[in-house]
Structures are given as C-alpha cells and as structure tokens.
Short mmCIF file of the C-alpha atoms (twelve columns), coordinates in Angstrom:
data_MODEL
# 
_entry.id   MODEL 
# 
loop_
_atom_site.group_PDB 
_atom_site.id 
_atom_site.type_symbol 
_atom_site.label_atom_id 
_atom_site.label_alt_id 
_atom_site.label_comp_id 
_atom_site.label_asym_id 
_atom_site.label_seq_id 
_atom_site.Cartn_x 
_atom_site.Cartn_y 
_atom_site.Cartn_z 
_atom_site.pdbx_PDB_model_num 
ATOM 1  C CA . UNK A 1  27.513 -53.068 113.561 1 
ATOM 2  C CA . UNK A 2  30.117 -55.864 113.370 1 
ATOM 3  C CA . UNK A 3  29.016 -59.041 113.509 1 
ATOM 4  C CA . UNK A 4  29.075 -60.740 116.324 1 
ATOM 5  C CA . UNK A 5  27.347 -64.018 115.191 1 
ATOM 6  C CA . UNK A 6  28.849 -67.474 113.929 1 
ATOM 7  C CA . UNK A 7  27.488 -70.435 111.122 1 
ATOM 8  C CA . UNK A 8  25.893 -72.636 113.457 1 
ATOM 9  C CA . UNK A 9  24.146 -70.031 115.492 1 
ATOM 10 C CA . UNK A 10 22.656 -68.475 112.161 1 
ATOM 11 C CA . UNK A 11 21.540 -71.591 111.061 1 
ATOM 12 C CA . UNK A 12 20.027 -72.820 114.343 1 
ATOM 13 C CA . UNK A 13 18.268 -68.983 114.198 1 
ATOM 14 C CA . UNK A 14 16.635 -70.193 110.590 1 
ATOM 15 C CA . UNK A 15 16.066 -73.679 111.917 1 
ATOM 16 C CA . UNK A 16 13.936 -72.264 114.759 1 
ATOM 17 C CA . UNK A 17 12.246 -69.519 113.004 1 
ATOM 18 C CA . UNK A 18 10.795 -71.578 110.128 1 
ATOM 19 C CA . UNK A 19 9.572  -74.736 112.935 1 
ATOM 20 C CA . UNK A 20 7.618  -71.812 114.299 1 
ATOM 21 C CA . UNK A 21 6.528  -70.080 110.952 1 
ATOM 22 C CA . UNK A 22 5.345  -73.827 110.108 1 
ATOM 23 C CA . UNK A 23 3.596  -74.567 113.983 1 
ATOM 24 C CA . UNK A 24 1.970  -70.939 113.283 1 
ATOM 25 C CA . UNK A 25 0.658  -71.726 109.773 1 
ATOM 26 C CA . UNK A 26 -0.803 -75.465 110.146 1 
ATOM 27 C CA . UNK A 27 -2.454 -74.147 113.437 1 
ATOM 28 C CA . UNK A 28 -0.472 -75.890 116.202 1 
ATOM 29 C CA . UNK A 29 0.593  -72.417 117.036 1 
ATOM 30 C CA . UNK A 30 -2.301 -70.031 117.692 1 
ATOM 31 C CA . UNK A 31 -4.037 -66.408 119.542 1 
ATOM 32 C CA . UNK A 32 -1.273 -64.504 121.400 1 
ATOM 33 C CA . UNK A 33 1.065  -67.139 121.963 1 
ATOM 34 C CA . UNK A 34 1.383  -67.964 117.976 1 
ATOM 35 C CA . UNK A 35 1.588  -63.965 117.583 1 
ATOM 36 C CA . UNK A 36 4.387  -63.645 119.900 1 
ATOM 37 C CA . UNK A 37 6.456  -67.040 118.664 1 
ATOM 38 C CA . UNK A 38 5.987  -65.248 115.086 1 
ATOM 39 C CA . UNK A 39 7.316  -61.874 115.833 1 
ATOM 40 C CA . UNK A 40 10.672 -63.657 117.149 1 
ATOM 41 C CA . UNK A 41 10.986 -65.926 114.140 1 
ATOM 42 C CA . UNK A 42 10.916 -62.732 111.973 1 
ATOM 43 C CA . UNK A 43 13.383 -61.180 114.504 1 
ATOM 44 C CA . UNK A 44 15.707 -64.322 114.602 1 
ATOM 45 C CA . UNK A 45 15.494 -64.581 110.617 1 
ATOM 46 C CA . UNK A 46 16.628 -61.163 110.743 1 
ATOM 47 C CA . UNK A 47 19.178 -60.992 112.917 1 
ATOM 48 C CA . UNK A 48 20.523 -64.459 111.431 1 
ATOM 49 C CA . UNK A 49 20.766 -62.489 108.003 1 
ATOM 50 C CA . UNK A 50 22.623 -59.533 109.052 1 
ATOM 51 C CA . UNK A 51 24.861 -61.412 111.634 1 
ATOM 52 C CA . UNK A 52 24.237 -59.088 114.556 1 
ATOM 53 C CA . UNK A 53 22.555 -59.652 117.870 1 
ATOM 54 C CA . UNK A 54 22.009 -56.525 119.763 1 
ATOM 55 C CA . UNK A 55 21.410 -58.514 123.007 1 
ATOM 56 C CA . UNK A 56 25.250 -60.076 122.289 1 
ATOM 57 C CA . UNK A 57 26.684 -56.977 122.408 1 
ATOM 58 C CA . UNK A 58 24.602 -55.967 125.708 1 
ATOM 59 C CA . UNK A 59 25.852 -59.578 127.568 1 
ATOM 60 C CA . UNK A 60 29.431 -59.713 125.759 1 
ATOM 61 C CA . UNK A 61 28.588 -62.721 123.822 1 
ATOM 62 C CA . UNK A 62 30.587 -63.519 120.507 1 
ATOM 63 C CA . UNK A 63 29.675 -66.709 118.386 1 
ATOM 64 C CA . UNK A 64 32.327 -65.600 115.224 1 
ATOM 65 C CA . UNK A 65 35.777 -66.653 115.630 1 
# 
C-alpha cells in the first residue's frame, strides 16, 4: 500500500468521523441511518490512520505531494 493520502484530508477524515461518533452517541444520530454513519466513521478513522484510500487508487486520486 503506499499512501496515497495528504494532512488535510486525514484530518478532515477525523474531523468527520468523531461529529458523527458524537451525533451517534447523544442520539441525534439513530436506527439504520446512525448504524450506517458509524460504520464509515470507523472506516474514515481508519483509513485516515494508515494513509490509504482504496477507492483513490480505483479513481486515480492522490492527496500526498
């Protein structure tokens, strides 16, 4: 895997995941919806960790210099 993934896009990837992590938790967020939102925070947290976005590679897209 190289990474394929810059600063600002791994931050805005933690931004987003923990605004829906904290809509989930206080109830704003809730049933399917809420369960759906939640899986992608964990996905974007993850991929925002390792630097690598499958879907990136798949469309050509490179946020690293």
């Amino acid at each position: 895997m190289k990474v394929n993934m810059g600063l600002i896009d791994r931050i805005l990837r933690v931004i987003i995941a923990a605004v829906i992590a904290y809509l989930f938790y206080t109830g704003v967020l809730s049933g399917t919806l809420g369960i759906v939102l939640l899986v992608l925070a964990i996905v974007f947290l993850l991929t925002s960790v390792v630097s690598f976005c499958p879907l990136y590679t798949i469309f050509g897209i490179k946020t690293n210099k």
